[in-house]
Backbone as CSV, one residue per row, in Angstrom:
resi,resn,N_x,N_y,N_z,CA_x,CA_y,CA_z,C_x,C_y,C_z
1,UNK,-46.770,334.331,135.752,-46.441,333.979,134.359,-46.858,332.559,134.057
2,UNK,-46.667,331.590,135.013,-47.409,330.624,134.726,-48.161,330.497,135.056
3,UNK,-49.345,330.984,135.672,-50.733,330.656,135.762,-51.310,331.433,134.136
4,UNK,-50.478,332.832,133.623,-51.092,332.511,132.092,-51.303,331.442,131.134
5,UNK,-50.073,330.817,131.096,-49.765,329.751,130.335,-50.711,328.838,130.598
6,UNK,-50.915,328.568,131.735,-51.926,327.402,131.832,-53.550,327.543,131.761
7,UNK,-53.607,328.669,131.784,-54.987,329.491,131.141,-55.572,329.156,129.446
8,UNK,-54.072,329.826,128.890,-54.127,329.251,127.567,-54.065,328.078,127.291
9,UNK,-53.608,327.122,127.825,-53.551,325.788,126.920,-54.653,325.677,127.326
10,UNK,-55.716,325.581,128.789,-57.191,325.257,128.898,-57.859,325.484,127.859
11,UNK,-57.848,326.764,127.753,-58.794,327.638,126.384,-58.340,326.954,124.853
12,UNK,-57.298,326.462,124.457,-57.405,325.681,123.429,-57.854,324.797,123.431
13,UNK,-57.751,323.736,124.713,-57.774,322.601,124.779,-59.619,322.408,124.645
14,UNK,-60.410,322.981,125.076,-61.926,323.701,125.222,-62.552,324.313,123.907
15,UNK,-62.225,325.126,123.462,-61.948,325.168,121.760,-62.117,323.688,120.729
16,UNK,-60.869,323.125,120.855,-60.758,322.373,119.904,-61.841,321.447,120.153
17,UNK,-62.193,320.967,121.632,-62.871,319.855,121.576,-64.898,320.240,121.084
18,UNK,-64.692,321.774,121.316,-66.225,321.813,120.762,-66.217,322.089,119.125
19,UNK,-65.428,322.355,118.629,-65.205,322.034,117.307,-65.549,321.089,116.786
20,UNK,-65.235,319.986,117.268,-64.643,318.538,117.004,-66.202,317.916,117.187
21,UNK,-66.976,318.398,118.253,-68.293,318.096,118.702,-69.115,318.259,117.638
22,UNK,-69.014,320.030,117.241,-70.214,320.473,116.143,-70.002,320.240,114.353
23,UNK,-68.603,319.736,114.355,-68.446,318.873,112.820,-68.759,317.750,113.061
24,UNK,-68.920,316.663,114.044,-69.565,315.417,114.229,-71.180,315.413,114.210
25,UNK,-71.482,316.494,114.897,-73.278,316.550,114.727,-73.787,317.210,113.728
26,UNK,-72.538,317.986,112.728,-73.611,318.184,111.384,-73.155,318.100,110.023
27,UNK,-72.605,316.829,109.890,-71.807,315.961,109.057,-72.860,315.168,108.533
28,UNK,-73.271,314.841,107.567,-74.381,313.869,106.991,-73.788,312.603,106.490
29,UNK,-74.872,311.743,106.705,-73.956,309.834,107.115,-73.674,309.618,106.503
30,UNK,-73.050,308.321,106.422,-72.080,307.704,104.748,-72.753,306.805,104.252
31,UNK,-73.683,307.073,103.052,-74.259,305.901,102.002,-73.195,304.954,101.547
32,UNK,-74.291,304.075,101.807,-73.168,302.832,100.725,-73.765,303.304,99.199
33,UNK,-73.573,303.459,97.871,-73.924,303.096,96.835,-74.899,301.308,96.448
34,UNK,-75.494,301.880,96.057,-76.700,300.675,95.525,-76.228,299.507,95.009
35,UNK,-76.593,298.399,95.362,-76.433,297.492,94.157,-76.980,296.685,93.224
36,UNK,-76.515,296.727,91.818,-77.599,296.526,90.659,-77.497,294.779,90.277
37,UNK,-78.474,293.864,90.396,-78.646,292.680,89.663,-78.810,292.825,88.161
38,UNK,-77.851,291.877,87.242,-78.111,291.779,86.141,-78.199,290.188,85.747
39,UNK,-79.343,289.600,85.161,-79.926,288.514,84.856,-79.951,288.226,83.215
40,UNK,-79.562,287.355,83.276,-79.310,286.604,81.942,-80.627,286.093,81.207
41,UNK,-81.112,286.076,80.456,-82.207,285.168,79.487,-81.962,283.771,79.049
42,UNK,-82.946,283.358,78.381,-83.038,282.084,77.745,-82.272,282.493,76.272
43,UNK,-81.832,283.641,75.938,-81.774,284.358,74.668,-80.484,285.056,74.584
44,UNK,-80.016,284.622,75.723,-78.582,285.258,76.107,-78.629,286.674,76.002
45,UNK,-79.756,287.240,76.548,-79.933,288.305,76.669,-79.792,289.158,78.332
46,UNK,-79.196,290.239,78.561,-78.852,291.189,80.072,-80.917,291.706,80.038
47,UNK,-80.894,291.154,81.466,-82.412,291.875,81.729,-81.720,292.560,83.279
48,UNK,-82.296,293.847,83.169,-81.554,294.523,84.978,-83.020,294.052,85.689
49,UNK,-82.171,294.284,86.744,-83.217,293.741,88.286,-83.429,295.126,88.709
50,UNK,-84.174,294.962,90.101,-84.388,295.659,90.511,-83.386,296.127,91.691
51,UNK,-83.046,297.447,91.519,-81.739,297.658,92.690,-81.849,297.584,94.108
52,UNK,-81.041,296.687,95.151,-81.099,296.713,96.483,-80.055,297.131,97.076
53,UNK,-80.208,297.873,98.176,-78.935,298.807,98.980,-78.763,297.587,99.466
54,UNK,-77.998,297.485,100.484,-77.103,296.808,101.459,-78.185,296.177,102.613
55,UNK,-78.879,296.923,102.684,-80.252,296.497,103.735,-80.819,294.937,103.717
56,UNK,-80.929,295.203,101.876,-82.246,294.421,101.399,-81.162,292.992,100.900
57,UNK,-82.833,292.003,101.397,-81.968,290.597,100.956,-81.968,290.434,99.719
58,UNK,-80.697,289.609,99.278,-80.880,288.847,98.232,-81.737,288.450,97.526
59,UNK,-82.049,288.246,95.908,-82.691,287.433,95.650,-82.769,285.628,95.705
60,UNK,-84.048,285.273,95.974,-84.160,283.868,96.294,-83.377,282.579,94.912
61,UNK,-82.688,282.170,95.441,-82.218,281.386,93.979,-82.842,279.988,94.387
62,UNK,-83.626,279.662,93.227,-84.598,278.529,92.961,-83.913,277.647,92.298
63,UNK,-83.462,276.077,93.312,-82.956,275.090,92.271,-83.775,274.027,91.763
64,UNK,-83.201,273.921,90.370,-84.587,272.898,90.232,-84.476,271.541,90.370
65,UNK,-85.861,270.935,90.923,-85.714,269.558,91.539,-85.246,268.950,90.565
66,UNK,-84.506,267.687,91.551,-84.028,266.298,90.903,-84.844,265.240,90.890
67,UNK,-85.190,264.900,89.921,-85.719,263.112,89.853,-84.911,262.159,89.616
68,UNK,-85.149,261.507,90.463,-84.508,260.245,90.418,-85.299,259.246,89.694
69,UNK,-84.449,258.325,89.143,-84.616,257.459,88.102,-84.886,256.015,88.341
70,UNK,-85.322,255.321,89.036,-85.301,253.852,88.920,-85.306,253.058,88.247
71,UNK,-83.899,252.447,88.032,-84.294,251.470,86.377,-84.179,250.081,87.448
72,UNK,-85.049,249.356,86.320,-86.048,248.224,86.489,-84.790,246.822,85.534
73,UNK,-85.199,246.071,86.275,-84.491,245.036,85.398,-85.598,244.140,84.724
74,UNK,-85.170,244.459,83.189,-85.635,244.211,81.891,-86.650,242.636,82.303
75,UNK,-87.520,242.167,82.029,-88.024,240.961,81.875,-88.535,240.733,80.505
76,UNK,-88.168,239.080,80.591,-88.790,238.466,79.062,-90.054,238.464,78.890
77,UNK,-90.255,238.560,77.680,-91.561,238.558,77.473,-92.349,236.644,77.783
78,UNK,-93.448,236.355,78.281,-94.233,235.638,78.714,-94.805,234.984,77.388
79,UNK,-93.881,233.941,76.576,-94.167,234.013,75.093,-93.578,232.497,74.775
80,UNK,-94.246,231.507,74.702,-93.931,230.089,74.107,-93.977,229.945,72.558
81,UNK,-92.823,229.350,72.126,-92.684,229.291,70.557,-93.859,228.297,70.185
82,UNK,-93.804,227.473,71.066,-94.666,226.074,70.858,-96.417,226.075,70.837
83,UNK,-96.436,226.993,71.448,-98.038,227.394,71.610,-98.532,228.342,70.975
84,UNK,-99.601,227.683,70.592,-100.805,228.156,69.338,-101.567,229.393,69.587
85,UNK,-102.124,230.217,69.232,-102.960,230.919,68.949,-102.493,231.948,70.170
86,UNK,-101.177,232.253,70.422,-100.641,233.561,71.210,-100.475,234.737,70.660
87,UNK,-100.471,235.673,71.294,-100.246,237.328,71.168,-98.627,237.423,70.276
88,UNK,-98.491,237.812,69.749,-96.863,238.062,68.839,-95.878,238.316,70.141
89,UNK,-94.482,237.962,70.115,-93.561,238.795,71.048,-93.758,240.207,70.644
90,UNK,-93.641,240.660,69.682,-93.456,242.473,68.731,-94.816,243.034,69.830
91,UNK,-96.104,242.095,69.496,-96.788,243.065,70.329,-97.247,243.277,71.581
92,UNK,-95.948,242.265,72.617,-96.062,241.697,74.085,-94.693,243.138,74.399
93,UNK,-94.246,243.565,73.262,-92.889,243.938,73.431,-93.254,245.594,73.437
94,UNK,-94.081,245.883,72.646,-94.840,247.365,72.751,-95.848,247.358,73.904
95,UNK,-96.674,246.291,74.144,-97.375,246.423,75.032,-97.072,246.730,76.357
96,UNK,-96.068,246.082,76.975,-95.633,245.949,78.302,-93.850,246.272,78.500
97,UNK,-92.863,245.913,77.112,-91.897,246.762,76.968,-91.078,245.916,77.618
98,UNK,-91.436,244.535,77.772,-90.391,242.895,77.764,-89.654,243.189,77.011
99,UNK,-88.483,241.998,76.955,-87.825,241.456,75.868,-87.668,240.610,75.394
100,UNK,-87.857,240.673,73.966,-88.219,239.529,72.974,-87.205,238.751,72.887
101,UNK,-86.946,236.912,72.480,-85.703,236.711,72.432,-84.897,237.277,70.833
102,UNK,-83.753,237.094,70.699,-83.363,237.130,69.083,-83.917,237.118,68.608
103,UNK,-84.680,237.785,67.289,-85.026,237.821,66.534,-84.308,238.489,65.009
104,UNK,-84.806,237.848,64.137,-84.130,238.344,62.576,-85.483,238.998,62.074
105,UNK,-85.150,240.426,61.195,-86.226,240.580,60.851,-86.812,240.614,59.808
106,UNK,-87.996,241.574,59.190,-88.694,240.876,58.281,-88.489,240.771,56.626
107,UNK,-86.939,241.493,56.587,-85.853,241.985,55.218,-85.327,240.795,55.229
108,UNK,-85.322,239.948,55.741,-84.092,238.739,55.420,-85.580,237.219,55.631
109,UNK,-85.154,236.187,54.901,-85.776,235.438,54.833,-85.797,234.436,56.738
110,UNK,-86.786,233.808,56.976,-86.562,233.401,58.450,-86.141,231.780,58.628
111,UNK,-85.328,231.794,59.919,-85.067,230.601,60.120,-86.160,229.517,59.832
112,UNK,-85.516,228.345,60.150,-86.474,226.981,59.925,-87.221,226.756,61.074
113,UNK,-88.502,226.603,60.973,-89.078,225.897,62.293,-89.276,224.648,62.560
114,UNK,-89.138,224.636,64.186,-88.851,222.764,64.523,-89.937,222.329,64.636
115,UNK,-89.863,220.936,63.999,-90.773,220.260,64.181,-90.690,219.723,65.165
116,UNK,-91.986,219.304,65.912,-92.356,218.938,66.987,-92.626,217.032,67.304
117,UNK,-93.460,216.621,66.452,-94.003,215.291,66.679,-94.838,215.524,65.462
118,UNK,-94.902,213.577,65.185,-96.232,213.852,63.937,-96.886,212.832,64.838
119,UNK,-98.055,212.922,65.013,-98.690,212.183,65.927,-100.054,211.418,65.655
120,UNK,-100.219,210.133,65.655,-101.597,209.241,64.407,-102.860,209.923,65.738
121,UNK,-103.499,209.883,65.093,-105.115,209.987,65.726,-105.839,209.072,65.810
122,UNK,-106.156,208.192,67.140,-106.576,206.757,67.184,-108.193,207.096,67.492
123,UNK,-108.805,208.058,67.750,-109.687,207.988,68.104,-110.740,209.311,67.595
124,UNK,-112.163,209.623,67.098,-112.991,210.743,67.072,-112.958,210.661,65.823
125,UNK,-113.512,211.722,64.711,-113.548,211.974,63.814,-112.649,212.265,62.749
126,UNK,-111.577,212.365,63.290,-109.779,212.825,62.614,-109.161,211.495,62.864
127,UNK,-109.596,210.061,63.211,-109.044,208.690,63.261,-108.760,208.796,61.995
128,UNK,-107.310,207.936,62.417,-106.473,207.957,60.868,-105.414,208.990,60.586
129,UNK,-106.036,210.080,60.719,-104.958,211.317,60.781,-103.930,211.458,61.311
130,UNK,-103.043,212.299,60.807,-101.444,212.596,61.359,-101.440,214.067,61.420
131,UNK,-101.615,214.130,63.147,-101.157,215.368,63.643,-99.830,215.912,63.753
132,UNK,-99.641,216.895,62.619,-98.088,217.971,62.812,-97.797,218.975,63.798
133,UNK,-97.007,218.942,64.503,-97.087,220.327,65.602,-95.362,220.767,65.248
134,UNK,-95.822,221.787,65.494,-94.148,222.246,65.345,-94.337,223.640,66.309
135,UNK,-92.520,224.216,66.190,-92.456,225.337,67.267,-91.720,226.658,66.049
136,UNK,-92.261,227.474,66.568,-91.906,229.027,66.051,-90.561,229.301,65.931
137,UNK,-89.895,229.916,64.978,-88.408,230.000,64.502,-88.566,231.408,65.439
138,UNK,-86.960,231.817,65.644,-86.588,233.374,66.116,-86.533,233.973,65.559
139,UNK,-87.818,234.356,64.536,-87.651,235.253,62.862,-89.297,235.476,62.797
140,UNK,-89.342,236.718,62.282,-90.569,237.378,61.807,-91.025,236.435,60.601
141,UNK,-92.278,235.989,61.219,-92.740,234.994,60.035,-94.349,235.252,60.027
142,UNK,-95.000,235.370,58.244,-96.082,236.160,58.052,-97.110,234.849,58.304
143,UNK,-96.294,233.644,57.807,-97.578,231.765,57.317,-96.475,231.061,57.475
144,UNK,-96.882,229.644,57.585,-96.393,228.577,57.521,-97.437,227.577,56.346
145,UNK,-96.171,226.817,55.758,-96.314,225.968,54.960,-95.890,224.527,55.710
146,UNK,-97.421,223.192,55.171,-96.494,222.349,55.585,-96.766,221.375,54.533
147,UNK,-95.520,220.776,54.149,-95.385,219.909,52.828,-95.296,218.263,53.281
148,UNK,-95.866,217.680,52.215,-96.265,216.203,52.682,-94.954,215.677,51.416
149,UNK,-94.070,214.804,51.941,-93.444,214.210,51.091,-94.274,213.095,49.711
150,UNK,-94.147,213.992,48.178,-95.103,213.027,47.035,-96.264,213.568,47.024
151,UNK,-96.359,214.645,47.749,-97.716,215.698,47.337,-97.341,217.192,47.674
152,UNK,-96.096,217.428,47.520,-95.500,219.285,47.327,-96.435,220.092,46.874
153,UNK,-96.972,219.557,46.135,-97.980,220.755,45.107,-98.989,221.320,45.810
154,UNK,-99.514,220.147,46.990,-100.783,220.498,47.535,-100.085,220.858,49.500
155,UNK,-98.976,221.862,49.324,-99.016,222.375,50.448,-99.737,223.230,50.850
156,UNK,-100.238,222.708,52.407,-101.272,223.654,53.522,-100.652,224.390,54.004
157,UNK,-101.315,225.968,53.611,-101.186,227.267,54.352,-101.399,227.486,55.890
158,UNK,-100.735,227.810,56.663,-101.609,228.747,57.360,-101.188,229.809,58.394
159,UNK,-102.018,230.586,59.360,-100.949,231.490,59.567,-100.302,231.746,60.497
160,UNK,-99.499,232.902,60.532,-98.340,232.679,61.732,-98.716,232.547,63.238
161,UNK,-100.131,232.612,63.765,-99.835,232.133,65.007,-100.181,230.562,65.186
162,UNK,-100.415,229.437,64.078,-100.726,228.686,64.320,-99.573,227.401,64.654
163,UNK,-99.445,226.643,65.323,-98.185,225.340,65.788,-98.795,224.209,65.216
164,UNK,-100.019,223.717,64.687,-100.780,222.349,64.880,-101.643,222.329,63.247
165,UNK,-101.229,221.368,62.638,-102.068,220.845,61.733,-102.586,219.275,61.311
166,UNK,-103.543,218.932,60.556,-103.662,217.574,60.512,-103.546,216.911,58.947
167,UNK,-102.990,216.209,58.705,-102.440,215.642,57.239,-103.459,214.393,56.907
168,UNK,-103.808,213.890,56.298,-104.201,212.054,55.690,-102.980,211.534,56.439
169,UNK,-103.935,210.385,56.519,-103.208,208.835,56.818,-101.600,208.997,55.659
170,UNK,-100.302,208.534,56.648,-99.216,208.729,55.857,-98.831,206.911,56.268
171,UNK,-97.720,206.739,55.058,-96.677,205.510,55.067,-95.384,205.637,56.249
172,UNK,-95.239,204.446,56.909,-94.032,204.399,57.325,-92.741,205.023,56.374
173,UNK,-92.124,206.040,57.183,-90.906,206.822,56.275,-91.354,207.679,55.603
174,UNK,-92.563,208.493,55.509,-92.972,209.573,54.885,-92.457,210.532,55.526
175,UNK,-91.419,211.739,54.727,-91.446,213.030,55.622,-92.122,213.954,54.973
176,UNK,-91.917,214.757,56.066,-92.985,216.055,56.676,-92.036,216.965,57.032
177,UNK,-92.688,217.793,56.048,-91.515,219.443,56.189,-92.562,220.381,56.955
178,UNK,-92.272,221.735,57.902,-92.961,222.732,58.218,-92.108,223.943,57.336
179,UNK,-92.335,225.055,56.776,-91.650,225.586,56.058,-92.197,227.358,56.534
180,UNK,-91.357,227.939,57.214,-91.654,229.214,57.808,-91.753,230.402,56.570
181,UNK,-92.237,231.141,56.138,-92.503,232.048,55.050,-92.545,234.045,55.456
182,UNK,-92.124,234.747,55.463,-92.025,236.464,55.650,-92.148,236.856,53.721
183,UNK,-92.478,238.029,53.700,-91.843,238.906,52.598,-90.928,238.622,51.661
184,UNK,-89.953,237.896,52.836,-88.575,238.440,52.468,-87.955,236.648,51.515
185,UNK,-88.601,235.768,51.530,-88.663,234.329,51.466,-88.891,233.499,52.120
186,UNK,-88.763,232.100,51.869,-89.261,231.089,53.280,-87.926,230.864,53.481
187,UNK,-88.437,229.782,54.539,-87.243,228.977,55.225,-86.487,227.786,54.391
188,UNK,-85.258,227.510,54.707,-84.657,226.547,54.067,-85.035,225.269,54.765
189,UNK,-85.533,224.003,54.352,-85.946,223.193,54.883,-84.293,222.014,55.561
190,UNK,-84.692,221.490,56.664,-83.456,221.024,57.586,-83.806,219.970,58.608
191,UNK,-83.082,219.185,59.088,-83.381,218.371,59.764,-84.435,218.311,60.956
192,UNK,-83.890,219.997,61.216,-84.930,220.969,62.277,-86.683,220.309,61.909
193,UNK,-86.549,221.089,60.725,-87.922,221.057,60.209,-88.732,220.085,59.607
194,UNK,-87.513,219.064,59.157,-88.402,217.891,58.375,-88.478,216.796,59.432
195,UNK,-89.408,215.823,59.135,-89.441,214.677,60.221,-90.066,213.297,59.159
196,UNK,-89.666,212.197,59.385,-89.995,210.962,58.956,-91.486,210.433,59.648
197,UNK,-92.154,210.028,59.268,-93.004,209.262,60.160,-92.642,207.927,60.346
198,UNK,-93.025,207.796,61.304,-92.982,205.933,61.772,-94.134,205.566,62.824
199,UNK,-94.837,204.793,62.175,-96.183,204.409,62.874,-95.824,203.740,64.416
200,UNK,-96.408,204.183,65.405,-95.929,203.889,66.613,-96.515,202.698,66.704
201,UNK,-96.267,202.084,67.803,-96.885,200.226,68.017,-97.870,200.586,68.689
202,UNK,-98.742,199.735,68.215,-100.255,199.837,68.516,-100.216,199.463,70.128
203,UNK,-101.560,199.829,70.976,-101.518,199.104,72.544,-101.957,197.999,72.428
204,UNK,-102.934,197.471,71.475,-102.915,195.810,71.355,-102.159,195.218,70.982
205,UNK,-101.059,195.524,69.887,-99.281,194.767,69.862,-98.980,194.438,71.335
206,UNK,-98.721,195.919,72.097,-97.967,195.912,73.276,-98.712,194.769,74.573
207,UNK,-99.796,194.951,74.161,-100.652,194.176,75.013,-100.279,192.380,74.610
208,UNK,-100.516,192.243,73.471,-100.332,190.853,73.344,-98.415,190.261,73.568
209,UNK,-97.848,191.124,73.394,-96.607,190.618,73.632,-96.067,190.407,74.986
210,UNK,-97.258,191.234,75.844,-97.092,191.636,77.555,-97.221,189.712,77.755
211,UNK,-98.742,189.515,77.314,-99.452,188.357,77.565,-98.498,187.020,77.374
212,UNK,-97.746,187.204,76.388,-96.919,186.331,75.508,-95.716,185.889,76.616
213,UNK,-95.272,187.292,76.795,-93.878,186.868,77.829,-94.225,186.931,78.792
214,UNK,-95.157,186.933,79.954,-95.580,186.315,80.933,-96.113,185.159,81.078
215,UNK,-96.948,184.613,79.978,-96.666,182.952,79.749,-95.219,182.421,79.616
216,UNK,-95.051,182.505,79.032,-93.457,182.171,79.137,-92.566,182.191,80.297
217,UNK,-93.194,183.097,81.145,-91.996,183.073,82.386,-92.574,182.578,83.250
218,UNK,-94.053,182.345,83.187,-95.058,181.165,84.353,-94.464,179.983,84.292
219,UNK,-94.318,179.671,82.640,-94.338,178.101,81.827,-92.816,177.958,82.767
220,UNK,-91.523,178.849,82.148,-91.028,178.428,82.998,-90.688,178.552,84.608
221,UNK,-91.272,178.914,85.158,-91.257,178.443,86.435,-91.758,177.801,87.068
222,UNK,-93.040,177.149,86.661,-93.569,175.692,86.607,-92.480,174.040,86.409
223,UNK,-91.290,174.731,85.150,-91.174,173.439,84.734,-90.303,173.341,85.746
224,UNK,-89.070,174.645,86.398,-88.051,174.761,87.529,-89.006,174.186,88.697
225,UNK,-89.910,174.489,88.905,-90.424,173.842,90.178,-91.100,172.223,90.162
226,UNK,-91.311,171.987,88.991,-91.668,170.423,88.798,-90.172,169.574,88.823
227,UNK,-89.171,170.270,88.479,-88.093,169.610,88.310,-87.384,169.528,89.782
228,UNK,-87.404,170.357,90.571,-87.225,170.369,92.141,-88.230,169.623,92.637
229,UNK,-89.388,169.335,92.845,-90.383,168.315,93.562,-89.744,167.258,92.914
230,UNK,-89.335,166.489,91.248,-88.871,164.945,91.224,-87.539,165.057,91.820
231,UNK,-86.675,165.560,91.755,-85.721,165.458,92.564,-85.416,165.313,93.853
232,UNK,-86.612,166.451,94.548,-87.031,165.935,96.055,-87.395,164.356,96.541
233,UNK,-88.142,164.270,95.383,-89.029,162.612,95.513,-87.866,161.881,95.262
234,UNK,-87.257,161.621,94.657,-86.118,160.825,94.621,-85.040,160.371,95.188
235,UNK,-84.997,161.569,96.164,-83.869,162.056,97.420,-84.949,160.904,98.212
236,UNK,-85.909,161.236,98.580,-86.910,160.666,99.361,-86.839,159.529,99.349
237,UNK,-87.083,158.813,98.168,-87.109,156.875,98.382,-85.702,156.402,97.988
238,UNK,-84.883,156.993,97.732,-83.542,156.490,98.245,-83.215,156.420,99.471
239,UNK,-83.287,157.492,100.457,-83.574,157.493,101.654,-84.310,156.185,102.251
240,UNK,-85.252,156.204,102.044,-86.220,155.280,102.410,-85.853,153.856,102.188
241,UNK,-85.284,153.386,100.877,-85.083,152.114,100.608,-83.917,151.605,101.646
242,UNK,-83.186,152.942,101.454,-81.809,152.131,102.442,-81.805,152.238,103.891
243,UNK,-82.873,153.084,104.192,-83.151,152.704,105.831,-83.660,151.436,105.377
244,UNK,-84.525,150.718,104.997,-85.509,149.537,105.015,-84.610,148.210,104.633
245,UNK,-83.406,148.133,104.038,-82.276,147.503,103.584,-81.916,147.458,105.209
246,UNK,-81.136,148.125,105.751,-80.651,148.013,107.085,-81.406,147.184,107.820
247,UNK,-82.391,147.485,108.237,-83.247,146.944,109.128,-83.707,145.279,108.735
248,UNK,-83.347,144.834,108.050,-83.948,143.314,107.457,-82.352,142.625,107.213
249,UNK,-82.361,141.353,108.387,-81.105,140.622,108.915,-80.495,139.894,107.320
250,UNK,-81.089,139.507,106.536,-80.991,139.110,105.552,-80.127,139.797,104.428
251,UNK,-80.374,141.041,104.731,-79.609,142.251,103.805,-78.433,142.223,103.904
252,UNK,-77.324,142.219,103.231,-76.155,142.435,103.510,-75.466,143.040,101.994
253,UNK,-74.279,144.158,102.800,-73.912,144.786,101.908,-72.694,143.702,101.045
254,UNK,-72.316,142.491,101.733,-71.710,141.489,100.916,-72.233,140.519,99.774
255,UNK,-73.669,140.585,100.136,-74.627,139.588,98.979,-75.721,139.036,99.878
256,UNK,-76.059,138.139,99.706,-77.171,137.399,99.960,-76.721,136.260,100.736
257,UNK,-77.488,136.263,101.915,-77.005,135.002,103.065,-77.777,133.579,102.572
């Protein structure tokens, strides 16, 4: 009776496991389902991709490069108010992209420009003349005017890159205006801009007065040293007399023997 029993459970046990065998070998595999990319536009618009199972890589995501920026520290523009016949700051400032100093611009009337020196002309073909120089205001300016004090009427033009002009022979205390001019009006004339003349001292003044006070300081040191030699001399034959007094028996500091 029990060797049946144990017959049967074999025979199930043999059974079940080839069962178990031939639903494993003809069972078909397990797909994953696909997966779909969906991509955005410039237009905010869905564009589909193309579908990849599980296999397939990713698409490549492209970042876009960075530039880097180097900022530069600003330089002035290479630009003297004082000097003649230069390039504008405005077009040193487009050209190369300096910086100009302050400037006011060409809607509003411009500062005053400084005068420089009025300076006589001793020598060449302009002897006699009074050279004006002046320096450039921080204002868009189209000409310069320069006015002779007692002849306004007959002010000289000229234009904005120029610093240097030459006037007639002027009087001690004549002033001299430079007068900056734009669109927009001129300049208000100011201490800046106006200047007095005063005839400088000639080098033959300076020369003869050189001559003058060095005689004078020869003369006296001649008379200091003539006055030390009689005094010497005097020291001298006092000396002398009264050794020569001593020596002669006759001498006496009581009187006469």
């Amino acid at each position: 009776m029990m060797s049946i029993h144990r017959n049967l459970a074999v025979l199930l046990l043999f059974l079940h496991s080839h069962l178990y065998t031939h639903a494993a070998s003809t069972s078909s595999p397990v797909t994953h389902p696909p997966f779909k990319y969906i991509t955005i536009n410039s237009n905010n618009e869905y564009e589909d991709e193309e579908e990849f199972d599980k296999h397939s890589s990713p698409p490549e995501v492209v970042y876009p490069a960075r530039t880097t920026l180097l900022r530069q520290k600003p330089q002035f523009c290479q630009y003297d108010p004082c000097l003649e016949n230069q390039e504008p700051c405005e077009d040193l400032n487009e050209r190369t992209g300096c910086l100009c100093p302050g400037r006011s611009g060409a809607d509003v009337p411009p500062k005053e420009p400084r005068i420089d020196t009025l300076l006589p002309i001793s020598e060449g073909e302009h002897k006699g003349k009074i050279e004006v120089q002046w320096c450039a205001p921080s204002s868009v300016v189209t000409r310069y005017r320069v006015v002779v004090q007692g002849n306004e009427e007959g002010a000289l033009e000229f234009q904005a890159t120029a610093r240097r002009t030459l006037v007639g022979s002027l009087e001690p205390g004549t002033m001299v205006c430079v007068e900056a001019v734009n669109k927009a009006g001129g300049s208000v004339p100011s201490e800046f801009s106006c200047k007095r003349y005063e005839r400088p001292e000639s080098s033959d003044h300076n020369l003869l007065l050189g001559v003058i006070g060095g005689g004078v300081i020869f003369l006296l040191i001649l008379i200091i040293t003539a006055v030390i030699l009689w005094k010497y001399q005097m020291y001298k034959r006092a000396k002398r007399n009264s050794t020569d007094g001593l020596g002669n028996p006759s001498y006496s500091t009581e009187g006469t023997l």
